[in-house]
Backbone bond lengths (Angstrom), bond angles and torsions (degrees), N, CA, C in turn:
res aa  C-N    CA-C-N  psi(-1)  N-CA   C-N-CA  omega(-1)  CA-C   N-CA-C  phi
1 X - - - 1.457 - - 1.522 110.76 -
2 X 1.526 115.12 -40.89 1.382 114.05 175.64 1.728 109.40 -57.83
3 X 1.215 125.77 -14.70 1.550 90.86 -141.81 1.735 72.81 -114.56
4 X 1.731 121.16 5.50 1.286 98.69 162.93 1.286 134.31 -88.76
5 X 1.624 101.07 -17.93 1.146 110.87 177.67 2.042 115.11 -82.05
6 X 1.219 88.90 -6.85 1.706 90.19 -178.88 2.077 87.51 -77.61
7 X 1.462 123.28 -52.03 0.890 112.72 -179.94 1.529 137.99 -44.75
8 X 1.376 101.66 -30.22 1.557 126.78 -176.51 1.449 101.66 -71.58
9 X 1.179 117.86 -35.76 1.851 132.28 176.59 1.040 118.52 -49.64
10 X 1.750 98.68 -65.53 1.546 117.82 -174.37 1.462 121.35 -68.10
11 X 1.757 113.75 -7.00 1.339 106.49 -173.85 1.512 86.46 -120.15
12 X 1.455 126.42 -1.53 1.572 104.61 162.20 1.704 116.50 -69.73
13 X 1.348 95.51 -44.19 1.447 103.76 -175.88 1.643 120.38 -66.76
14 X 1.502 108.85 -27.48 1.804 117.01 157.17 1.768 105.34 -53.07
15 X 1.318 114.74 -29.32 1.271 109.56 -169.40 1.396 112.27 -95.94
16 X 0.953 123.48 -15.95 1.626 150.39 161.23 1.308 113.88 -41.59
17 X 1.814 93.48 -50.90 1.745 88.64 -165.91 1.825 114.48 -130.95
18 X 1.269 71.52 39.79 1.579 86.80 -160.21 1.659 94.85 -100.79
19 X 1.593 126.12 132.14 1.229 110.45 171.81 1.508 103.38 -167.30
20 X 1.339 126.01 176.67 1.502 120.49 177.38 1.050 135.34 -84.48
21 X 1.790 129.36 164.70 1.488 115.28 -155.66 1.514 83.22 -143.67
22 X 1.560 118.46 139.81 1.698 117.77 171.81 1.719 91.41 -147.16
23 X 1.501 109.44 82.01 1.359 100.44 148.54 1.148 132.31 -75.77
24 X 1.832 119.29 128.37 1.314 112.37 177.79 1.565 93.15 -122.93
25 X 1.663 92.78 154.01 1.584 110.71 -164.36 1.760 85.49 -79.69
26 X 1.178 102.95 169.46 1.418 136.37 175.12 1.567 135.13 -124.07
27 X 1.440 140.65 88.50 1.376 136.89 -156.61 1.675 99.46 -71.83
28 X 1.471 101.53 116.13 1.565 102.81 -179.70 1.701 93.66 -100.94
29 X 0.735 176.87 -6.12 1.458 166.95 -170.54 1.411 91.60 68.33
30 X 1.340 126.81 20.79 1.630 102.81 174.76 1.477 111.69 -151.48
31 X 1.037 96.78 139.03 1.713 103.75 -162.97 1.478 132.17 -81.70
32 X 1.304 86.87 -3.13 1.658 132.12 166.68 1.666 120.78 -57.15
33 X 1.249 99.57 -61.36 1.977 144.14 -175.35 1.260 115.39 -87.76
34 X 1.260 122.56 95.12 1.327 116.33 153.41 2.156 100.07 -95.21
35 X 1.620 92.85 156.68 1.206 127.88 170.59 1.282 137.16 -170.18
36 X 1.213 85.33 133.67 1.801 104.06 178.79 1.349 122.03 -141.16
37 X 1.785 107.78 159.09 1.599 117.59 -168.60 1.161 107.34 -119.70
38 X 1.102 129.78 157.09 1.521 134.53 -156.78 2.122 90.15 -115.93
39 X 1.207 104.69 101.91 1.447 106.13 -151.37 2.122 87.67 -77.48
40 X 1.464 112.78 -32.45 1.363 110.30 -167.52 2.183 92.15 -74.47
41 X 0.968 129.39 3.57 1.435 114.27 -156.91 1.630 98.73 -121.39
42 X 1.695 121.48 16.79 1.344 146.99 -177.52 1.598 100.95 -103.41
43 X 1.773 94.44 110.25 1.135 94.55 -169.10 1.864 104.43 -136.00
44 X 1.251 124.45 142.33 1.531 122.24 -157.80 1.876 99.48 -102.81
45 X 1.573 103.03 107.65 1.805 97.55 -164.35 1.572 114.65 -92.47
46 X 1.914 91.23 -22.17 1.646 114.74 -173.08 1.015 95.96 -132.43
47 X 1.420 108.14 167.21 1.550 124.01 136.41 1.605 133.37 -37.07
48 X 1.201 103.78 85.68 2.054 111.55 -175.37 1.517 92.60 89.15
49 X 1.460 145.15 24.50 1.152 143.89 -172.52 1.272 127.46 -113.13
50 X 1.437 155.90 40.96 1.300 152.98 178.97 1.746 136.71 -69.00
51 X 1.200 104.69 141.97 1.192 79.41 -175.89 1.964 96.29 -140.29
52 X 1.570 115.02 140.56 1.246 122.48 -159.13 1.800 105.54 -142.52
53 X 1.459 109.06 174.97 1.291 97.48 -173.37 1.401 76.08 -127.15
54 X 1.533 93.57 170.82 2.112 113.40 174.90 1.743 79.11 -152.41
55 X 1.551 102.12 175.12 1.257 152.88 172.23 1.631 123.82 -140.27
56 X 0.945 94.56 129.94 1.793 107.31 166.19 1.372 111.98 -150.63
57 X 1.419 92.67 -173.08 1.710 106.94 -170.47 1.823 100.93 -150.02
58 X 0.961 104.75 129.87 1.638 97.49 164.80 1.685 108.64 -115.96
59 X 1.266 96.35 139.91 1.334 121.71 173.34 1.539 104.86 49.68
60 X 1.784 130.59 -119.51 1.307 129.06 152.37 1.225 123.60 -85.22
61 X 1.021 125.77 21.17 1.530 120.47 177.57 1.427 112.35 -82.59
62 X 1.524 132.64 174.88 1.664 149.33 -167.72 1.636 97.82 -64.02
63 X 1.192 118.72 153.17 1.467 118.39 171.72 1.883 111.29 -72.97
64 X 1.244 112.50 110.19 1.532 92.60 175.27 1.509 120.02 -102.02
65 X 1.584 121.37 170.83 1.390 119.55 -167.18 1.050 102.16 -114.06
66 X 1.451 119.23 158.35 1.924 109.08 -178.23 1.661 94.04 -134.71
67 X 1.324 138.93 160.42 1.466 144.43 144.69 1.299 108.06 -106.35
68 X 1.385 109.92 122.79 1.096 112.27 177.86 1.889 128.12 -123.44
69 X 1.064 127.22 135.57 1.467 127.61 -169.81 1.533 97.69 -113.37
70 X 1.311 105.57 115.35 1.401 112.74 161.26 1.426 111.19 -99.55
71 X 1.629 116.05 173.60 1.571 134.71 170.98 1.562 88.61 -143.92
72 X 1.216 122.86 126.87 1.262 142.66 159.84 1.273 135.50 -90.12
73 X 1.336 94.12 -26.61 1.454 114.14 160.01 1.520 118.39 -52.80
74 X 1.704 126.48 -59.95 1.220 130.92 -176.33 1.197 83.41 -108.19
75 X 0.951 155.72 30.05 1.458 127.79 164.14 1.563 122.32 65.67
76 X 1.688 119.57 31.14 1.119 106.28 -177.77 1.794 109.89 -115.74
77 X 1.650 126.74 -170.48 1.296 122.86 170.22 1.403 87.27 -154.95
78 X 1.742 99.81 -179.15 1.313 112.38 -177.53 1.680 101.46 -170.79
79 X 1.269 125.94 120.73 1.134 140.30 -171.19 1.836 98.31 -83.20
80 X 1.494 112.54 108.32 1.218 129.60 164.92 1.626 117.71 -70.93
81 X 0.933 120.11 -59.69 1.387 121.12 170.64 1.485 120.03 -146.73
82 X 1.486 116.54 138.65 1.931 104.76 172.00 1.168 78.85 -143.88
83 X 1.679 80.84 171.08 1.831 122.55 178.01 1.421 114.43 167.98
84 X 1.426 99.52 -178.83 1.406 106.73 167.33 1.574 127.78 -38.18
85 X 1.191 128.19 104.73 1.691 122.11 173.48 1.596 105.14 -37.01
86 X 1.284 118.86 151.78 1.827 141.42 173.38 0.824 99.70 -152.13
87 X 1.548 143.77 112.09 1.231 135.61 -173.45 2.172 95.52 -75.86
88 X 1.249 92.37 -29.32 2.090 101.97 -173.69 1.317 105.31 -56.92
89 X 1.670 104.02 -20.55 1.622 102.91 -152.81 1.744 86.39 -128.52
90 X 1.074 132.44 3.31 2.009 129.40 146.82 1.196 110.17 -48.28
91 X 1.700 117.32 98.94 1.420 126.96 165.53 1.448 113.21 -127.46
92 X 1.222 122.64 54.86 1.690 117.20 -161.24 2.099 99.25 -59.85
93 X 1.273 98.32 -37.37 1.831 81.72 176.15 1.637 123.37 -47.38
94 X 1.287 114.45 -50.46 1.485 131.75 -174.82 2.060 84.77 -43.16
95 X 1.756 103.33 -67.20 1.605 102.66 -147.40 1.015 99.44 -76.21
96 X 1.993 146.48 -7.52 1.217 136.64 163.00 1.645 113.67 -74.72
97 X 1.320 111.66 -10.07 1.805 121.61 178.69 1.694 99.17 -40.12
98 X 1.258 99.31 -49.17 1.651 91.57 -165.97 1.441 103.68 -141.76
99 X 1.695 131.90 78.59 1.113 130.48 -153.99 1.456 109.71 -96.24
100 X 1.343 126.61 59.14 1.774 123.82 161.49 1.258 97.07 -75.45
101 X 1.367 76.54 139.58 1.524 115.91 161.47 1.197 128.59 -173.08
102 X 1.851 142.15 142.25 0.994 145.56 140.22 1.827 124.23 -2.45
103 X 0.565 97.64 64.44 1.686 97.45 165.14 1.743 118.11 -70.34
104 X 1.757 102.15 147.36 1.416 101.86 -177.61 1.744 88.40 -158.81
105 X 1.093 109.43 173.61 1.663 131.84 -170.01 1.531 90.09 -71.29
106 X 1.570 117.75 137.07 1.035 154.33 171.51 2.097 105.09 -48.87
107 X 1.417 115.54 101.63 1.299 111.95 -179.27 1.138 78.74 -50.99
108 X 1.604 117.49 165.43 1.368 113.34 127.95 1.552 136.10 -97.09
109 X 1.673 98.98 -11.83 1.155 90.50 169.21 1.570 135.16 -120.37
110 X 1.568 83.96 50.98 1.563 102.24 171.01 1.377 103.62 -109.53
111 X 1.612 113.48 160.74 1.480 122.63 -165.00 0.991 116.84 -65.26
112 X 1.724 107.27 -36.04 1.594 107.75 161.35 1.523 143.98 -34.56
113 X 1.328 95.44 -55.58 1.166 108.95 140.38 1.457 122.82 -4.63
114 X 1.320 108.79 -66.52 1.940 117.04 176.48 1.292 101.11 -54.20
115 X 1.199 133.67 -77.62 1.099 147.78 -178.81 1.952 118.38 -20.38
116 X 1.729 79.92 -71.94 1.646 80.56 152.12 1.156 139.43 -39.69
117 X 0.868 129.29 -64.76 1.965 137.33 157.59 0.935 92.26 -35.64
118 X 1.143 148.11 -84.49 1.689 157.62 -116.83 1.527 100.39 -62.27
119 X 1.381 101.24 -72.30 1.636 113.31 157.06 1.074 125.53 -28.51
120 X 1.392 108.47 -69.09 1.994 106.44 -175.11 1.282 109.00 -64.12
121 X 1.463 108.32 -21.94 1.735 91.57 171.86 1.362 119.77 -94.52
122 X 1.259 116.80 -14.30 1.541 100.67 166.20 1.400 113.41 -86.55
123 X 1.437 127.05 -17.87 1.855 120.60 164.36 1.673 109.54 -67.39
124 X 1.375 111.08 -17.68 1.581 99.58 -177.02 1.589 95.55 -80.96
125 X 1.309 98.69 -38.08 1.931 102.75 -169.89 1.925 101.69 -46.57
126 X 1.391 97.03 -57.64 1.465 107.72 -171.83 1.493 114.61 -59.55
127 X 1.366 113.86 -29.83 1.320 101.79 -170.36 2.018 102.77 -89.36
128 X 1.116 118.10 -16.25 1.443 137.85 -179.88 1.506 110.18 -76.57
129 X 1.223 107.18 -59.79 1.594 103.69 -171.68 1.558 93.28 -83.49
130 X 1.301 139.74 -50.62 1.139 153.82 -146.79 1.618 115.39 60.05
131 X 1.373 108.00 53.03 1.464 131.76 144.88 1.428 117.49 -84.79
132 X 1.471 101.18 168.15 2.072 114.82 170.36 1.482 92.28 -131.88
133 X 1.300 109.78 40.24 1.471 79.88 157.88 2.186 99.35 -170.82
134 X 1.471 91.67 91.25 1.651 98.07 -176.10 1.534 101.22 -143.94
135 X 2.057 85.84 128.47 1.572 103.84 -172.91 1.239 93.32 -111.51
136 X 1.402 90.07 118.78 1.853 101.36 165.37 1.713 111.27 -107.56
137 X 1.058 100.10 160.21 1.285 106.50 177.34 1.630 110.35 -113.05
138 X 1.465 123.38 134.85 1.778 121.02 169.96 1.380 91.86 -83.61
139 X 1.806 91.62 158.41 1.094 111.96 167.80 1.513 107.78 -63.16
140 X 1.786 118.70 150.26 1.434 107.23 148.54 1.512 121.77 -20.73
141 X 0.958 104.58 150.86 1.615 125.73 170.85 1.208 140.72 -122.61
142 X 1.892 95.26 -57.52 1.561 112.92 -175.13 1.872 102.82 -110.25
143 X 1.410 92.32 140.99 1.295 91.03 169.29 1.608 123.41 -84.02
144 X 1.376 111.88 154.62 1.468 111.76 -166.78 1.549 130.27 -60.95
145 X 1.168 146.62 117.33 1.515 125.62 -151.53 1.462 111.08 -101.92
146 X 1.282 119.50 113.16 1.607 128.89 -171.56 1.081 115.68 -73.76
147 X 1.431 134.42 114.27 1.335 142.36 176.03 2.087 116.18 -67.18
148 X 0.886 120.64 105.56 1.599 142.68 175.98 1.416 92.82 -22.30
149 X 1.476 164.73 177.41 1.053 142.64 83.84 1.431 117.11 -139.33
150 X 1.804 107.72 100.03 1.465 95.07 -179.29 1.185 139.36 -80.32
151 X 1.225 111.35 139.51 1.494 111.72 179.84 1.763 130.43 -20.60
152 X 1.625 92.77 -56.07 1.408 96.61 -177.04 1.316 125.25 -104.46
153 X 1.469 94.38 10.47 1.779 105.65 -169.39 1.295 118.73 -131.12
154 X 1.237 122.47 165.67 2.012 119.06 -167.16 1.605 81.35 -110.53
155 X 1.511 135.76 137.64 0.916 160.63 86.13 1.355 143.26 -14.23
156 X 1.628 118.94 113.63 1.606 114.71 -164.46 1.482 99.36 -146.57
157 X 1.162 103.27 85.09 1.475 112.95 160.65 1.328 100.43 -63.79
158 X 2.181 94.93 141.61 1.499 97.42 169.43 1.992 94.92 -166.38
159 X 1.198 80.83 124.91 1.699 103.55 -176.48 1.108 116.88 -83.57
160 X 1.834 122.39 108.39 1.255 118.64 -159.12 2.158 101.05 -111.59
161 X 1.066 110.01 120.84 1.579 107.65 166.21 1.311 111.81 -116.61
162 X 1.533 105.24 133.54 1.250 119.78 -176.37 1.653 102.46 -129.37
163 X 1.374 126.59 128.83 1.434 128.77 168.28 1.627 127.25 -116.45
164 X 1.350 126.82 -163.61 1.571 114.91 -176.28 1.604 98.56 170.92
165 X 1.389 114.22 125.27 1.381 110.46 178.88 1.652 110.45 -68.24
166 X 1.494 122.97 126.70 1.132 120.26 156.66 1.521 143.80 -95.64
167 X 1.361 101.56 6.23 1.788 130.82 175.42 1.361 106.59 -136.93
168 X 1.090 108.29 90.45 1.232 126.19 161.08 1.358 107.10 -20.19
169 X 1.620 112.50 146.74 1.575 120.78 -178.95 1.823 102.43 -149.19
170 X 1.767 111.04 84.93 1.098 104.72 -155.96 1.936 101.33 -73.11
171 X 1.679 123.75 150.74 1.637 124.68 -156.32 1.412 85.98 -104.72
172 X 1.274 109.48 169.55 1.589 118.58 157.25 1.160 106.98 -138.36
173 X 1.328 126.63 14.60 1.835 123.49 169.78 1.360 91.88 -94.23
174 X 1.524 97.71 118.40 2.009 89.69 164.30 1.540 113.39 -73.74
175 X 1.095 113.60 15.61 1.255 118.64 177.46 1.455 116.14 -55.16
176 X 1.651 91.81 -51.98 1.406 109.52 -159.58 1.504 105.52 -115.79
177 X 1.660 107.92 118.74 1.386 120.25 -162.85 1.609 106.60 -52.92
178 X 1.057 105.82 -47.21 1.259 115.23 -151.35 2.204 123.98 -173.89
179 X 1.049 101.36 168.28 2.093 82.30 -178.41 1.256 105.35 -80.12
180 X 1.428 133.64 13.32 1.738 121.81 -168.60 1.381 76.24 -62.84
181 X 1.422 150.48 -89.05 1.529 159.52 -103.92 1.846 90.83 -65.55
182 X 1.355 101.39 -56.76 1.528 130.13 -172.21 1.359 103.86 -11.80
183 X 1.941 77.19 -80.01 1.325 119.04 -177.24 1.662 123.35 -42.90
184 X 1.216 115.47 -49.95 1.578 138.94 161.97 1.250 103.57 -17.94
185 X 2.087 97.12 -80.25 1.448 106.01 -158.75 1.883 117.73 -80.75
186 X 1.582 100.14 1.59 1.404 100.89 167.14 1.534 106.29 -65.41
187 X 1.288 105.23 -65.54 1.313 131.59 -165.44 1.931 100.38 -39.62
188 X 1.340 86.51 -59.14 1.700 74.23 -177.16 1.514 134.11 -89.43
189 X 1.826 98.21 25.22 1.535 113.51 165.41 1.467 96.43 -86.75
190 X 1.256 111.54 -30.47 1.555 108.10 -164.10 1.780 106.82 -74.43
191 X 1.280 105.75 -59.07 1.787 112.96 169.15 1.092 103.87 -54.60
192 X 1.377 145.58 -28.15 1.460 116.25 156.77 1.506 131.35 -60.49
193 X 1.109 98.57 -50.53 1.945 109.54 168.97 1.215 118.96 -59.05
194 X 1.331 114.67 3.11 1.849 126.75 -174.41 1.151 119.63 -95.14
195 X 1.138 116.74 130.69 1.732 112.72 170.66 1.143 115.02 -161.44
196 X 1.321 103.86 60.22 1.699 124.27 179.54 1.624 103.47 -35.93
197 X 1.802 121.64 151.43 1.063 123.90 176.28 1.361 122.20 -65.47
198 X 0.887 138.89 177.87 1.494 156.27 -144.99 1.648 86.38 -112.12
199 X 1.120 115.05 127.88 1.777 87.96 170.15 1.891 80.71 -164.97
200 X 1.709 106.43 170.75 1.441 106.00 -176.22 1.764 106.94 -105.28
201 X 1.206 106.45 26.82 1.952 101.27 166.81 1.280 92.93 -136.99
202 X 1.348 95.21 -178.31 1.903 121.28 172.68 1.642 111.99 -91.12
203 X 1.333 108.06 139.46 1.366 97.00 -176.60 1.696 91.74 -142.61
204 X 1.172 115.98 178.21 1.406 130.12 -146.28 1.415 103.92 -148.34
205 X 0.962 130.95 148.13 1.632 141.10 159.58 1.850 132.36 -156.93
206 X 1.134 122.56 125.86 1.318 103.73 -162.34 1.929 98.77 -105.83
207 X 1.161 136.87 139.88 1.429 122.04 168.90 1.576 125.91 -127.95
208 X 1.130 130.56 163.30 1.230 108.40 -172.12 1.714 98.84 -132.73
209 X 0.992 111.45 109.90 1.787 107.21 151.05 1.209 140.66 -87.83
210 X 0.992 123.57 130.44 1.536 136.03 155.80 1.458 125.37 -58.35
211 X 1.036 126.89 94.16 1.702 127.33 -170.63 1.336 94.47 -99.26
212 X 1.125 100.69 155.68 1.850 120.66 171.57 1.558 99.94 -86.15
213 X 1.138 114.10 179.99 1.701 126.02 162.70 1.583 110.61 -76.48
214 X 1.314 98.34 -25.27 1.943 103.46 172.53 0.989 130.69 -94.49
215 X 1.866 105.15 12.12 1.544 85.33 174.56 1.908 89.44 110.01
216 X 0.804 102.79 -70.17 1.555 107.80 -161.90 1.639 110.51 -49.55
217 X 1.648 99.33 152.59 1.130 99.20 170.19 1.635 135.81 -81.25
218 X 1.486 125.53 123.69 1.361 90.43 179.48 1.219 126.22 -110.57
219 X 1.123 114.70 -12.30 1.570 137.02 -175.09 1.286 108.80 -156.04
220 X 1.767 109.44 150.98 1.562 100.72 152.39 1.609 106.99 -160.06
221 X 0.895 119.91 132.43 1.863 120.08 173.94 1.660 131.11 -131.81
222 X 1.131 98.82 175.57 1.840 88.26 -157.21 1.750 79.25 -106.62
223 X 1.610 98.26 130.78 1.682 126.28 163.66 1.593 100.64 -88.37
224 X 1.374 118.40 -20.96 1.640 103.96 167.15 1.395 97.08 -171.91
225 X 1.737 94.62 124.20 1.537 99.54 175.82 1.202 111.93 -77.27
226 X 1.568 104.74 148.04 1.662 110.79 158.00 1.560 135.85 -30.08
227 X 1.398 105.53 -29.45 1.531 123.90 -175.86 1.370 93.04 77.59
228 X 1.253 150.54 37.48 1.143 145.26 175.97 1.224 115.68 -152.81
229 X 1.308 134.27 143.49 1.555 125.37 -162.35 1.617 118.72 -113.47
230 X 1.301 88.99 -26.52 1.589 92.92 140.56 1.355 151.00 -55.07
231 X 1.025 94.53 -24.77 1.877 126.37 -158.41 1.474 89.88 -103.53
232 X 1.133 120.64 -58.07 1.330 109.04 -164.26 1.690 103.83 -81.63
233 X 1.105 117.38 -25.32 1.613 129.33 169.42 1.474 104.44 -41.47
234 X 1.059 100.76 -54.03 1.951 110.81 -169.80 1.379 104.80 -81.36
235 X 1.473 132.15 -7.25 1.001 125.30 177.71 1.824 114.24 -83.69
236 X 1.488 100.10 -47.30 1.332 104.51 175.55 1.024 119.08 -73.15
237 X 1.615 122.51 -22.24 1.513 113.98 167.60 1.689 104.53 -70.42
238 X 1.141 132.69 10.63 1.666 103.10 178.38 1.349 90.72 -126.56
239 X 1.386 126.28 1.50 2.218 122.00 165.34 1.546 95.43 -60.63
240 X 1.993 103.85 -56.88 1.168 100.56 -158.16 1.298 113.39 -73.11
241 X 1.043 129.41 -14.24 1.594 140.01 170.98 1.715 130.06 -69.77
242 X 1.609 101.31 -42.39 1.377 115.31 149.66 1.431 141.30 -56.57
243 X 1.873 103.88 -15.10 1.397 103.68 -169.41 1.386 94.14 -119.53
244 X 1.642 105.76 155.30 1.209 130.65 6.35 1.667 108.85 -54.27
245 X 1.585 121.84 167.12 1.536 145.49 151.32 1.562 105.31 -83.12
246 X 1.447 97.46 169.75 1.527 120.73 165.71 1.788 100.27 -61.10
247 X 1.469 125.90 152.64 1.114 123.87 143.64 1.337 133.63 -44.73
248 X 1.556 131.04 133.26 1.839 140.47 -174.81 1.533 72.90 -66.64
249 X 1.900 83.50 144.63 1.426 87.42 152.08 1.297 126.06 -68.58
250 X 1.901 108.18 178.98 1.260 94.68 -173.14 1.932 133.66 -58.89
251 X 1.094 124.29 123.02 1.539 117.35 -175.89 1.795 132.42 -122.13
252 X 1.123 147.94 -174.55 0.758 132.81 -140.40 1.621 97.17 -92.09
253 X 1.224 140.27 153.64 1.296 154.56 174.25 1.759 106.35 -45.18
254 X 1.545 115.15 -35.83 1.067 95.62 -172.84 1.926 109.98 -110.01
255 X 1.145 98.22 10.98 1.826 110.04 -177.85 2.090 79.33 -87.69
256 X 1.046 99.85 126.52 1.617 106.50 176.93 1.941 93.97 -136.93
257 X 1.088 116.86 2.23 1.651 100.42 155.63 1.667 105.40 -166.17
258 X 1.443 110.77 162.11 1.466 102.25 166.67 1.429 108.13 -146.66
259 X 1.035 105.20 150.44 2.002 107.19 -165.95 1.767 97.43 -114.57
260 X 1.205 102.83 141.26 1.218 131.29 -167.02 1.725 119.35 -113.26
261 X 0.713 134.06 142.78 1.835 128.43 -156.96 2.094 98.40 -126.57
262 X 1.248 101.70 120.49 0.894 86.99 -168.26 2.238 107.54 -129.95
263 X 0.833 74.89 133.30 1.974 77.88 -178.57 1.470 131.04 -73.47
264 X 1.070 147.29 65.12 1.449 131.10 -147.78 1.892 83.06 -93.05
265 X 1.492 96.26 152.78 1.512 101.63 -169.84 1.615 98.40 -137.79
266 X 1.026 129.89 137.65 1.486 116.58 174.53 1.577 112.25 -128.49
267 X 0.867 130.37 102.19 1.939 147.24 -161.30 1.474 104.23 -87.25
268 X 1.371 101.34 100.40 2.037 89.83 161.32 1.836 95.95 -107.04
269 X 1.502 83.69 139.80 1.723 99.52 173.73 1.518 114.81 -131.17
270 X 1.015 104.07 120.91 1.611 118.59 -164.99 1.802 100.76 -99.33
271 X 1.054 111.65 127.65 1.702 118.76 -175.50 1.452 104.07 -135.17
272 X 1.415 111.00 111.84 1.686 115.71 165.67 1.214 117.80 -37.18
273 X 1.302 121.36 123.14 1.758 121.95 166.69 1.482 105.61 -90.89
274 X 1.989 120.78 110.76 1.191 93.85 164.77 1.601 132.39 -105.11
């Protein structure tokens, strides 16, 4: 009798978490970028309100996953959770259960961006034709990113981020010395989500975010652009990609955000081959 009811368990809970998957690819104009939206995981929570997951990959890096909440209405989104793709660990129902998040105006010229469209045009398709199943395509978007390669020389791109709290966030866990740690593991959510263009100079950028006490994003702006529009393109696609953050440590009741200064550096080094 026990070992039927263990059976009866194991196939409730197969049924639990068992659900459908419709990745559709996405034409990014860049050969760099793959992306795709999980067209079955588009779900309508409000009025002009959706919220869906995608995946991409840039260049060789890990496949990462994004949740995303749009408003179509104003034109805004808000990244609920990203990371590394797991297909074991793809549960967009669980992370739409309770979807806060920070919303802000639609870059446009972040990749997301695609994505965005992608969606509103297949919910307009669906709600118009009254089909479930319409592939639209966005227009191009991104322009194509040209890889440097000189003839006579080895090439080593290398993307340097450096950050530093500039609003103080006084702690009360003596646990935690201080925000250097904070700061660290922001920094290297962000250089992961980075993949500045290929280009043949050095370019520079300074940015500043606004973090919540939760983690969340609330703001962020450039104290000095790259001078490059590429450069700075790839920059905001990996804030908005990184956030949410880890939680500030613990801080005082009335510190409710602290902004962080952050360096993105991009190094070309040219070395004679003889």
């Amino acid at each position: 009798m026990k070992k039927i009811v263990l059976l009866l368990a194991t196939l409730f809970l197969s049924a639990v978490y068992s659900f459908a998957v419709d990745w559709q690819s996405i034409e990014t104009g860049s050969a760099n970028l793959s992306l795709y939206v999980d067209i079955d995981s588009v779900k309508n929570i409000n009025p002009d309100e959706y919220v869906y997951a995608i995946k991409y990959r840039v260049a060789s890096k890990p496949e990462q996953a994004a949740y995303i909440k749009s408003n179509f209405g104003d034109n805004y989104m808000g990244i609920i959770k990203s990371g590394m793709f797991d297909e074991n660990e793809y549960r967009p129902q669980a992370v739409f259960a309770n979807p806060r998040v920070f919303m802000k105006p639609v870059v446009q010229d972040s990749f997301l961006n695609i994505a965005h469209r992608y969606v509103f045009d297949y919910t307009q398709g669906v709600q118009n034709a009254g089909i479930s199943d319409v592939k639209k395509q966005p227009e191009k978007e991104l322009e194509t990113l040209q890889t440097v390669e000189p003839a006579s020389e080895t090439s080593v791109q290398k993307p340097i981020l450096r950050g530093e709290e500039i609003q103080p966030a006084v702690t009360s866990d003596p646990a935690v010395k201080n925000m250097k740690e904070y700061v660290a593991l922001t920094g290297e959510k962000l250089a992961n989500n980075w993949e500045p263009p290929k280009s043949g100079r050095n370019t520079q950028a300074i940015v500043i975010l606004e973090i919540g006490a939760d983690g969340s994003l609330q703001n962020y702006k450039f104290a000095k652009s790259s001078g490059d529009k590429l450069t700075d393109r790839s920059i905001m696609s990996a804030i908005e990609l990184s956030a949410p953050f880890a939680r500030i440590p613990k801080i005082k009741s009335t510190v409710k955000t602290t902004d962080i200064q952050f360096v993105f550096e991009y190094k070309y080094f040219r070395k004679s081959v003889i």
